[in-house]
MIDOSE-1310 file (N, C-alpha, C; in nm, 2 decimals, decimal comma, always signed):
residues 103
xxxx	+0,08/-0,12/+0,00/+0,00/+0,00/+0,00/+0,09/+0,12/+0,00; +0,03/+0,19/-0,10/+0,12/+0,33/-0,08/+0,10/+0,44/+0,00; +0,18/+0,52/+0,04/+0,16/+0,62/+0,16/+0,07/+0,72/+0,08; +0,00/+0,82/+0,21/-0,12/+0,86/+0,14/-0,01/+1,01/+0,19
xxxx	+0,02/+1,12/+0,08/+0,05/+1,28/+0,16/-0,07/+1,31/+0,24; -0,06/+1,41/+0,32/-0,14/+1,46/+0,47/-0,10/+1,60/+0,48; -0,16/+1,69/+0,55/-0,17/+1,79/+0,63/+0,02/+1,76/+0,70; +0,07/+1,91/+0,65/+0,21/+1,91/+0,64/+0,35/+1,87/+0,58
xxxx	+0,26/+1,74/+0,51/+0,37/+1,70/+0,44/+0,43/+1,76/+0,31; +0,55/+1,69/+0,26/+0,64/+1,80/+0,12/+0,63/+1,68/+0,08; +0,59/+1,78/-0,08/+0,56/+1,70/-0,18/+0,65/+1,77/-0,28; +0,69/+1,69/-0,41/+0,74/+1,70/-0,51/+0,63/+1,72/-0,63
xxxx	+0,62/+1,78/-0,67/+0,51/+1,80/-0,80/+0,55/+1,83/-0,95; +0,51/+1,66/-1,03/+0,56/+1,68/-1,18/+0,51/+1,67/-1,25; +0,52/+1,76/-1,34/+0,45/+1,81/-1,48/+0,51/+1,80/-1,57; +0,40/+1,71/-1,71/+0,44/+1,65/-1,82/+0,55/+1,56/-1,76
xxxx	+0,58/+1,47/-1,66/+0,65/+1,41/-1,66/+0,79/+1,47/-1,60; +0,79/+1,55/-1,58/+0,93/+1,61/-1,51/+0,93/+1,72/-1,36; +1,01/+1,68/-1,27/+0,97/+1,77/-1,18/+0,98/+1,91/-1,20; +0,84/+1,95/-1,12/+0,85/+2,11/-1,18/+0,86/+2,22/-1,06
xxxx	+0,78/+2,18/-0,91/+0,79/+2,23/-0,81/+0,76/+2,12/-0,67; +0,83/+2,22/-0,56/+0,76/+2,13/-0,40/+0,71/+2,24/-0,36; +0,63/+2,15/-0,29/+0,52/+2,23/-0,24/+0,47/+2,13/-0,07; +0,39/+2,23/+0,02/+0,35/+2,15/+0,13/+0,21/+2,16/+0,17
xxxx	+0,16/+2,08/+0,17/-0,01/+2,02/+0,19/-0,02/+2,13/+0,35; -0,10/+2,23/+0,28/-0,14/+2,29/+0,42/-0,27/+2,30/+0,46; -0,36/+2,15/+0,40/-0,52/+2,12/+0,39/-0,55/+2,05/+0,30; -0,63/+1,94/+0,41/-0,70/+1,87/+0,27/-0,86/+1,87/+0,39
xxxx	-0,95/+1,91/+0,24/-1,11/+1,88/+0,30/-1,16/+1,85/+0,18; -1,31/+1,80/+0,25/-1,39/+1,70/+0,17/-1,50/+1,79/+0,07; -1,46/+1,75/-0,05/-1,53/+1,81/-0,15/-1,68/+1,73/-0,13; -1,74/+1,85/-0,26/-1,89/+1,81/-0,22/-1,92/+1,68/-0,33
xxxx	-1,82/+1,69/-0,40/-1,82/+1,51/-0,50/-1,77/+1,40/-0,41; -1,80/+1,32/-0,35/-1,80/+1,21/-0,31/-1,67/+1,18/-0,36; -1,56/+1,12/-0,26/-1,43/+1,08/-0,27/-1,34/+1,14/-0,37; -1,35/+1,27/-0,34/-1,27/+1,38/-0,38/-1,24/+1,46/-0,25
xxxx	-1,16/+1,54/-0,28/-1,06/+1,65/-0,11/-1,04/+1,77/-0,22; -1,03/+1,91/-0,15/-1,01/+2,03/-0,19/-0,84/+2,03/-0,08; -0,72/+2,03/-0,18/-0,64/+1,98/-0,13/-0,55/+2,15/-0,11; -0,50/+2,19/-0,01/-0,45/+2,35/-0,04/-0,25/+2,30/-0,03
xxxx	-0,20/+2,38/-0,11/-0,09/+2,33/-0,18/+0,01/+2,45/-0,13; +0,10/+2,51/-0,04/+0,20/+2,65/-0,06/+0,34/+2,58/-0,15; +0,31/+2,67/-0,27/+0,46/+2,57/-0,35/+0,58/+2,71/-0,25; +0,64/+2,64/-0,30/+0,76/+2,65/-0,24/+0,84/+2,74/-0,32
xxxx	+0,79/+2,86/-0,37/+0,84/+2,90/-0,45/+0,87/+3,10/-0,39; +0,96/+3,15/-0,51/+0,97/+3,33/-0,45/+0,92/+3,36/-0,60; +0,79/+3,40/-0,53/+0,73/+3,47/-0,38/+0,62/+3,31/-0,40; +0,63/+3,28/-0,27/+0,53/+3,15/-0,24/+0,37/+3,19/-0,27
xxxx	+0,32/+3,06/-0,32/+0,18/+3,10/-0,41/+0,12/+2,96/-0,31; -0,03/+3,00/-0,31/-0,11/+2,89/-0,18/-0,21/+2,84/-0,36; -0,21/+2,74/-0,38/-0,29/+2,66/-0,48/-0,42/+2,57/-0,40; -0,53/+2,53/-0,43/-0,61/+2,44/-0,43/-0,67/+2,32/-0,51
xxxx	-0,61/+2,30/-0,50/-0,65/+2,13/-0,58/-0,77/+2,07/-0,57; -0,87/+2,00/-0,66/-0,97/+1,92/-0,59/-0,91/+1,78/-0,63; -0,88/+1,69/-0,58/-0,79/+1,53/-0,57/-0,87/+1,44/-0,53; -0,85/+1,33/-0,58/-0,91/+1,19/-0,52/-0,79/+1,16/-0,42
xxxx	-0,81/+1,08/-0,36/-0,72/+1,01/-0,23/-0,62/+0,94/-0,33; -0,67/+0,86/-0,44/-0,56/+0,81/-0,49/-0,44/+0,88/-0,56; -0,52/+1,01/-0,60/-0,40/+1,15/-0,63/-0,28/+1,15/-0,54; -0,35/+1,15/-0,40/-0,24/+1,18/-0,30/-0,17/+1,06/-0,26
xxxx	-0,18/+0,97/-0,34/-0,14/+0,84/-0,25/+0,02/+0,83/-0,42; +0,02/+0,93/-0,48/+0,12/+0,92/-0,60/+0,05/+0,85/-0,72; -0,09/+0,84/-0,75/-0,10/+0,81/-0,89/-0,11/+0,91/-0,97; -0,09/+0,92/-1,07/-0,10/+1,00/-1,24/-0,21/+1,05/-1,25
xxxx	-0,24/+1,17/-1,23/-0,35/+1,22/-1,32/-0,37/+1,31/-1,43; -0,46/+1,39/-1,45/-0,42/+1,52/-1,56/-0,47/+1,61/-1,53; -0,43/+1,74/-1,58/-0,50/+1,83/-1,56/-0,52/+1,97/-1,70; -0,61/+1,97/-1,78/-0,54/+2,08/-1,88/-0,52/+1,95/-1,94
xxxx	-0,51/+1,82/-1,94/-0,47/+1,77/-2,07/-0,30/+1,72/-2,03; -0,26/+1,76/-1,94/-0,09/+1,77/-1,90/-0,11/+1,63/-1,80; +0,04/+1,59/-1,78/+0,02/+1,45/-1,63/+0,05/+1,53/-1,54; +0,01/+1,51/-1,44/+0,04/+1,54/-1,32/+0,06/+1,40/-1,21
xxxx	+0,18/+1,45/-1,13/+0,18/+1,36/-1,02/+0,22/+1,40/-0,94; +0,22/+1,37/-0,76/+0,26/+1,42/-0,64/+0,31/+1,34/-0,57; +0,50/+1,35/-0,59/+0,58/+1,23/-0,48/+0,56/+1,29/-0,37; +0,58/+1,20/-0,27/+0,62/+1,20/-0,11/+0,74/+1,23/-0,07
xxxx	+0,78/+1,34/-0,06/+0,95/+1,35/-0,01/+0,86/+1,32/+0,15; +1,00/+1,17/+0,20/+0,97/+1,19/+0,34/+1,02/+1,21/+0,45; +0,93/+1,28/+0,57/+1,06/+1,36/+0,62/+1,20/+1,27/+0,71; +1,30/+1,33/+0,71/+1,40/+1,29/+0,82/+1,40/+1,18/+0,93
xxxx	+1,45/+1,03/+0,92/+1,41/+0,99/+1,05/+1,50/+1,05/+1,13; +1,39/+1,00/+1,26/+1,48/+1,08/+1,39/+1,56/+1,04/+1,45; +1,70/+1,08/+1,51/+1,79/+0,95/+1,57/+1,76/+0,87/+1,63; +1,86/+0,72/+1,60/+1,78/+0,65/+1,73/+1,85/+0,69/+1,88
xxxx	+1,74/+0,64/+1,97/+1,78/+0,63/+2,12/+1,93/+0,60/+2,13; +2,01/+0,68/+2,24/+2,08/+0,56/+2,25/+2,19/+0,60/+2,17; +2,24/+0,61/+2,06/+2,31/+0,65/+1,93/+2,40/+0,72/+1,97; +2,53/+0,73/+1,97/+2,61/+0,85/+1,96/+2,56/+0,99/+1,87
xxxx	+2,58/+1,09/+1,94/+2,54/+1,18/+1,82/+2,71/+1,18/+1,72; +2,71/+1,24/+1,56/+2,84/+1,25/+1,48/+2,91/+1,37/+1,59; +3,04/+1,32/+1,61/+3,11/+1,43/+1,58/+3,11/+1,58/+1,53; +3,18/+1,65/+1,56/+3,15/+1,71/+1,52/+3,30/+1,81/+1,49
xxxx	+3,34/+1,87/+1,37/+3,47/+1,87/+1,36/+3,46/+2,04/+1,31; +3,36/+2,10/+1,36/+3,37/+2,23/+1,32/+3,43/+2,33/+1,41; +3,45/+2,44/+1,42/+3,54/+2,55/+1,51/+3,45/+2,66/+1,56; +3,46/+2,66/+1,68/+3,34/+2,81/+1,69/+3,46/+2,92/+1,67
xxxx	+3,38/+3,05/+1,64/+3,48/+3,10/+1,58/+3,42/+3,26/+1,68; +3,52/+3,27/+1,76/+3,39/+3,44/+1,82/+3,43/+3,57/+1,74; +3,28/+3,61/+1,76/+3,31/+3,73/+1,65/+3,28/+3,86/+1,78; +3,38/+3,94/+1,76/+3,44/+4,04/+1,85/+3,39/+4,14/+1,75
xxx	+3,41/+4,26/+1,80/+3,38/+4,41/+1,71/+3,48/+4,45/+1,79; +3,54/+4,52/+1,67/+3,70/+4,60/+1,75/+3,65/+4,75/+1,72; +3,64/+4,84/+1,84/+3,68/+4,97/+1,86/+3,78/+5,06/+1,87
């Protein structure tokens, strides 16, 4: 089964087949068509643009659709696992460096 995106997650979004932008799910609600979502999208762009989508669940779960006649699709970048317990943290081989103001 494939993961479904959700409220906060980053998504990759490709058009005609190639990635075009990410963006992050900041809403999904229930359209008034029966197993469809009004999905709200902020791409990730300058200057950031808030989009709404209306999506089937299987949209969000990464299948193909179209839109305009174009493919569209929406990967899952997912996020960071967290360290485990327990784990050394890395090293760390960097230098603090103080920054002074000379008068």
């Amino acid at each position: 089964m494939k993961m479904m995106a959700c409220i906060n997650d980053l998504v990759l979004v490709h058009l005609d087949h190639k990635p075009a932008f990410y963006a992050r799910i900041n809403d999904v609600n229930p359209d008034v068509k029966r197993g469809w979502h009004k999905v709200e999208l902020l791409v990730l762009s300058l200057p950031s643009q808030t989009l709404v989508w209306i999506l089937e669940e299987s949209h969000l779960q990464g299948e193909e659709f179209t839109m305009g006649g174009r493919p569209v699709k929406l990967t899952l970048i997912p996020p960071k696992a967290p360290p485990q317990s327990g784990s050394p943290l890395p090293e760390s081989r960097a230098k603090v460096i103080p920054l002074v103001r000379k008068t």
